[in-house]
N, C-alpha and C positions, 0 to 999 in steps of 0.2 A: 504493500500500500504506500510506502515511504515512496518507492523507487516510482511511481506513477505521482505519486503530489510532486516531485521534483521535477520531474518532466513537463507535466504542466505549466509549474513554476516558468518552467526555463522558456518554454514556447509562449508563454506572455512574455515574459521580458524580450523574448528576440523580436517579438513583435513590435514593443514599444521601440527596439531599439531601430530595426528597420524605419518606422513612423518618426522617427529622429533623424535618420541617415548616418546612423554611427555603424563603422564598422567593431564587426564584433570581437575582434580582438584589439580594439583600439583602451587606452589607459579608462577605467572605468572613471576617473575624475577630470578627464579633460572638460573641455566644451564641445558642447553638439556644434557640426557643420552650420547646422538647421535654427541652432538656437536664434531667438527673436526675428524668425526670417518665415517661420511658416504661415502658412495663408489661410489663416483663421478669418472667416466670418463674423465680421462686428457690426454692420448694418444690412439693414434690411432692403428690398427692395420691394415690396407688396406695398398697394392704395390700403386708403383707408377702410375701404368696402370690404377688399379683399384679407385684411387684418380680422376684421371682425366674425366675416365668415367663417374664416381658420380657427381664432378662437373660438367661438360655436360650437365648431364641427369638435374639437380636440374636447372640449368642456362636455360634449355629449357621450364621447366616447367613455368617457371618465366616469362615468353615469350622474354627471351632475344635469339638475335641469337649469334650461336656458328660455330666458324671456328677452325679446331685441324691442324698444320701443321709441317714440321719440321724445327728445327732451320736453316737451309739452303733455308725453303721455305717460310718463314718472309714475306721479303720486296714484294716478288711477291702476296700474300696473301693479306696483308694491301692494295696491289694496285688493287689486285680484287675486295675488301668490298669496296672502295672508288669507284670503276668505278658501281658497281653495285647500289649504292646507290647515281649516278652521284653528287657526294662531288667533288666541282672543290674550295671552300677554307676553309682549315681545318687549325684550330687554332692549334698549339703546344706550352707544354711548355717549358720552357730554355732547361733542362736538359734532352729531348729526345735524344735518342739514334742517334748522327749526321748519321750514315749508316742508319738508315731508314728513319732520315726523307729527306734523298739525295734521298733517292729510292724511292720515289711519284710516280707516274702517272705522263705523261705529261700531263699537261693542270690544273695541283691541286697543286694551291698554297698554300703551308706553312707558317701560319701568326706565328709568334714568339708572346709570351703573353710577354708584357715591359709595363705590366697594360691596358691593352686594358679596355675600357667598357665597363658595360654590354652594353648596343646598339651595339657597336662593335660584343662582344661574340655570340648577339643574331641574327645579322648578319650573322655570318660564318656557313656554311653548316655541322659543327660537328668540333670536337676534338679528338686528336688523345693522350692518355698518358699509360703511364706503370702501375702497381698495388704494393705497399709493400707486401700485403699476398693475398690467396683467401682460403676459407674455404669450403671444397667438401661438408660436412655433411647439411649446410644450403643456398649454391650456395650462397656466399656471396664473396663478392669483395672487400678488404679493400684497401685506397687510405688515404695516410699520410703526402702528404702535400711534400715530397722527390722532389728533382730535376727533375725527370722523371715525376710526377706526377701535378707539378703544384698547384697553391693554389685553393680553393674550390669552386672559384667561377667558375671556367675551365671549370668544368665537372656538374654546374648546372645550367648555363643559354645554353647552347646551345642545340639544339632537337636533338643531333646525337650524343654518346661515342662511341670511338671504343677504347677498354682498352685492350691491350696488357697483360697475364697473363703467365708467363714461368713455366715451370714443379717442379722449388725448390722452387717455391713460394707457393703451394698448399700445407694445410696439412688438416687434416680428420675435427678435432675438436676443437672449440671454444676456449677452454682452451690454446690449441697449439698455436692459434691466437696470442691471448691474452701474452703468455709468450714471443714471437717472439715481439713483438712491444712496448714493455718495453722500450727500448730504445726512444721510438718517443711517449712515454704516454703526454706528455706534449704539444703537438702539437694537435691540433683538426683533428679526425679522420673521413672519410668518410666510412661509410659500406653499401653498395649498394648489393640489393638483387632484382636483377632483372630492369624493365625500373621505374621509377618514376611511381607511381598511388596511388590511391583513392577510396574508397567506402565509403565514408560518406555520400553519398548525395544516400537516398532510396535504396542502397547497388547496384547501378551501378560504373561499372569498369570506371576510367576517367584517364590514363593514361598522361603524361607530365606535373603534375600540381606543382609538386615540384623538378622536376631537369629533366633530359633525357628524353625525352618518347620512345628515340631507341635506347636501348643499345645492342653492336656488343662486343664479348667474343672472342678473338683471343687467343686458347692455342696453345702455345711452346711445343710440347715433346718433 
């Protein structure tokens, strides 16, 4: 068994190193030929249209659901996903958008997080917050801890996100992420790629075991 982990071992690293263009008996502490030269993909080249569709399409495959509407049809939207998923109290945090979270549904009280806990959180029928980035290329959803967004425990004891994601927050690729959130490196970041799940146990799917098990996508165009 030894003599097969090693072997593996070795054919990933030859691999890495060919992906480098080092030769393999070259001094294992030189520099790569390749170093700061390879041709990584840092911008995107998709429209906006086509950004969104991607994420969509990637957010669906995740199994999360996705709602596309327009900035004018917002607050009527969030109040569809809430009647639909009969959410009558939804946690927000501070710094939600006061126009939406006025425009509720009657009958769905909006709890203000002033440190609720978790029993509380696990309590309320879902949460409602906004997103810093989403990345089309990997249907990723990044959440940074911002006013809109709440701190992290918001959006991981309760069974229901509904994360609000606007059309200038989506960009294609990882990299683009990443340079956009510079500013908030310092802050613990959330990247959510779809609902909370699991296959470690005999490679069954077990959904909500580490944060949401129902995440709801609401884009802005």
């Amino acid at each position: 068994m030894t003599g097969a982990a090693d072997a593996g071992r070795e054919a990933v690293l030859q691999r890495i190193r060919t992906a480098l263009g080092r030769d393999p008996g070259a001094d294992p502490n030189a520099a790569s030929p390749n170093a700061g030269g390879t041709a990584y993909r840092t911008e995107g080249s998709r429209d906006r249209d086509q950004l969104l569709d991607l994420l969509a399409e990637r957010l669906t495959d995740y199994h999360a659901a996705v709602r596309r509407c327009a900035p004018a049809d917002l607050a009527a939207t969030v109040a569809s996903a809430l009647n639909d998923r009969q959410a009558r109290r939804v946690v927000v945090p501070p710094g939600l958008d006061s126009v939406l979270a006025a425009a509720l549904p009657p009958g769905v009280e909006a709890v203000a997080d002033d440190g609720l806990s978790p029993e509380d959180l696990d309590a309320a029928d879902g949460v409602i917050t906004g997103a810093a980035i989403a990345i089309a290329e990997t249907g990723t959803v990044v959440l940074d801890g911002s006013p809109g967004q709440g701190r992290r425990a918001l959006t991981l004891v309760p069974d229901y996100h509904l994360c609000i994601v606007r059309a200038y927050q989506v960009v294609e690729l990882v990299p683009e992420a990443v340079a956009r959130l510079s500013s908030s490196a310092s802050r613990p970041l959330t990247w959510i790629s779809g609902p909370s799940a699991t296959s470690d146990i005999e490679l069954s799917r077990v959904e909500g075991v580490h944060g949401p098990r129902n995440l709801e996508v609401v884009l802005v165009g």
